[in-house]
VEXKEZA-442578 format. One record per residue (C-alpha): chain; z, y, x. Coordinates in pm, 1 decimal. Each point is the difference from the previous one (the first is absolute). Layout:
N
SITE   c          Z          Y          X
SITE   A          Z          Y          X
...
END
This chain:
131
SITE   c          Z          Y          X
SITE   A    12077.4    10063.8    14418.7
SITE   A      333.6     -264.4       16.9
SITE   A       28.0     -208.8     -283.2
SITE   A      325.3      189.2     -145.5
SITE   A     -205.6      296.9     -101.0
SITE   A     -301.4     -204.0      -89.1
SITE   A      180.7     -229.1     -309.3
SITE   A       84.8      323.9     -171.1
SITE   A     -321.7      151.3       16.0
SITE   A     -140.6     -312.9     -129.3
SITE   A      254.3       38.0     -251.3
SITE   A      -83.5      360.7      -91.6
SITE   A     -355.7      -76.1      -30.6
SITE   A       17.2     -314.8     -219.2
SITE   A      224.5      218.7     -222.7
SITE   A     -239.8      299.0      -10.0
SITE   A     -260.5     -251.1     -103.8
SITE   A      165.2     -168.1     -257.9
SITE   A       92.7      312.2     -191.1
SITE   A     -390.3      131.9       41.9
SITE   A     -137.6     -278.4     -137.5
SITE   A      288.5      -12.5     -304.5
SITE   A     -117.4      378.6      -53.5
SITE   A     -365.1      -87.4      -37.8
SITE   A       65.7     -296.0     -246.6
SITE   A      147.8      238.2     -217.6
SITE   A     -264.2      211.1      -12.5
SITE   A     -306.5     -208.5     -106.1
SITE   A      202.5     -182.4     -234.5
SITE   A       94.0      371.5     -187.4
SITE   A     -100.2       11.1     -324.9
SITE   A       33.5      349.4      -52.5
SITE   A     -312.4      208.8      -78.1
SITE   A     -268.2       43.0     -254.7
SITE   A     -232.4     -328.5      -95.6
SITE   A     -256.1      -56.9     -245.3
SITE   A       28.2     -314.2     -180.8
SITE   A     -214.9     -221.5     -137.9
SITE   A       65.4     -306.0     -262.2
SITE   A     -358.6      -98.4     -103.1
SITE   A      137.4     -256.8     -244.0
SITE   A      236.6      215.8     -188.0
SITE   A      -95.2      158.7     -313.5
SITE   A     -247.4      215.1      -28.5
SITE   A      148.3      398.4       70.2
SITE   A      252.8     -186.4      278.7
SITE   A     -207.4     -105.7      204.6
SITE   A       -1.3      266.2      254.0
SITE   A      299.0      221.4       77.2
SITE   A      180.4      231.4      227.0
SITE   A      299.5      -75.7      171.9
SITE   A      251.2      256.1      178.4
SITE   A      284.3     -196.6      189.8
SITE   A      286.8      257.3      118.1
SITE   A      342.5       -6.4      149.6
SITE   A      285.4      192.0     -129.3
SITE   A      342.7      -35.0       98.2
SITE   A      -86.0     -335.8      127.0
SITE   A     -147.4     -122.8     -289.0
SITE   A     -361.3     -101.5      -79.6
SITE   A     -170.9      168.1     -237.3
SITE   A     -325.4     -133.2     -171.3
SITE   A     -214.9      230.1     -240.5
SITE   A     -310.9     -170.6     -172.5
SITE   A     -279.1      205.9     -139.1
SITE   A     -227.2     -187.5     -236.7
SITE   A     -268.1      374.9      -30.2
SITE   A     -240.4     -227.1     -246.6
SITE   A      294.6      -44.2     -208.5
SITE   A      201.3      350.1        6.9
SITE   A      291.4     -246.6      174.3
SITE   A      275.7      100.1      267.7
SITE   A      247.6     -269.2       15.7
SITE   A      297.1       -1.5      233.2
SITE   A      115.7     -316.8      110.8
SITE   A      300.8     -158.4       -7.0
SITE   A      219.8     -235.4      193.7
SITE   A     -214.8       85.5      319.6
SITE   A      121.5     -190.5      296.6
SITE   A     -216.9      -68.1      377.1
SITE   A      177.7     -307.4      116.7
SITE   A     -102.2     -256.6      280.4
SITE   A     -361.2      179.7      -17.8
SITE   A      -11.5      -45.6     -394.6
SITE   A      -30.7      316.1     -196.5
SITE   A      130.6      -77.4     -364.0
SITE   A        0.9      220.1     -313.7
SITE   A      -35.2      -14.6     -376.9
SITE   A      -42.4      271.1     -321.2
SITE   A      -84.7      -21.4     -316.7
SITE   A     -323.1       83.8     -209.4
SITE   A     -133.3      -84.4     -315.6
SITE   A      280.8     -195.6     -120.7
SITE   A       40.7     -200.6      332.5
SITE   A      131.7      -46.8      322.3
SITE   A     -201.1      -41.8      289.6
SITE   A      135.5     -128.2      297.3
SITE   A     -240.5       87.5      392.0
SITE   A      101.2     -233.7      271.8
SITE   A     -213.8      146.5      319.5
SITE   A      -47.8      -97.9      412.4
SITE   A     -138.7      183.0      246.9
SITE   A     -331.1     -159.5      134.9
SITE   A      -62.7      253.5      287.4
SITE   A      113.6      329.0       25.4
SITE   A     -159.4      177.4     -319.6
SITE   A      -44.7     -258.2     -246.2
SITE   A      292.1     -170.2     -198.4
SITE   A     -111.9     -322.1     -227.2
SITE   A      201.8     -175.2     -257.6
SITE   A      -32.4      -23.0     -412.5
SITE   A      130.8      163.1     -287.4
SITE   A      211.6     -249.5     -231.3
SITE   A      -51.9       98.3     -362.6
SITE   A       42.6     -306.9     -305.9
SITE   A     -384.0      -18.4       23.4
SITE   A       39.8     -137.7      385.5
SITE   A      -42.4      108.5      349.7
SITE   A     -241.3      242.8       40.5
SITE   A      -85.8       54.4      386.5
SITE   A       34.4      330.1       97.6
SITE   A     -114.7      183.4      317.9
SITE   A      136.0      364.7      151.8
SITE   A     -241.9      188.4      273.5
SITE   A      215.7      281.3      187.7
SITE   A     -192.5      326.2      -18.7
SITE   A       34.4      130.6      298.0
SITE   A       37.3      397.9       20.5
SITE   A     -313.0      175.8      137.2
SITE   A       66.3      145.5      263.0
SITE   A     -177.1      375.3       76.2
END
């Protein structure tokens, strides 16, 4: 093969790679899906919740259901930027403020501000079962 038609194949390939791994990055760092979160230090009845991230018209969308507490609270202010997933809502007469980061594929860490403190705060991915 001469080397004219071997620098653009190069070219092509390098390309082709770039964008495959820029497609994969995206997807393990998507927050999107249902999680089950746990906050052993937070009060008792909010310590263990479920979370159900969606996407609508480009926008994230963050439900919280506290069952022990008859709570479904949808968040507010949700943004996902630089790999930080960032929300707040209100409850009980305050706002709570979750700062998360993926550690791995299916597990997002971070703390829930609230005037009491930071209260760490963990999110498992439950994956779907597949039949």
């Amino acid at each position: 093969m001469n080397t004219v038609l071997r620098i653009p194949l190069m070219m092509l390939l390098f390309a082709f790679a770039g964008v495959t791994l820029c497609g994969q990055a995206t997807v393990q760092n998507n927050p999107v899906g249902n999680w089950n979160a746990s906050a052993p230090y937070a009060p008792e009845g909010f310590q263990v919740s479920k979370a159900s991230i969606t996407k609508v018209d480009d926008k994230l969308k963050v439900e919280m259901n506290f069952e022990e507490m008859g709570y479904k609270l949808y968040a507010e202010q949700v943004s996902f930027v630089e790999g930080v997933l960032k929300f707040s809502f209100y409850i009980e007469g305050e706002d709570v403020v979750i700062r998360l980061k993926f550690n791995g594929l299916d597990k997002l860490e971070g703390q829930a501000t609230t005037s009491m403190g930071d209260i760490p705060l963990v999110l498992t991915r439950i994956k779907p079962v597949v039949k």
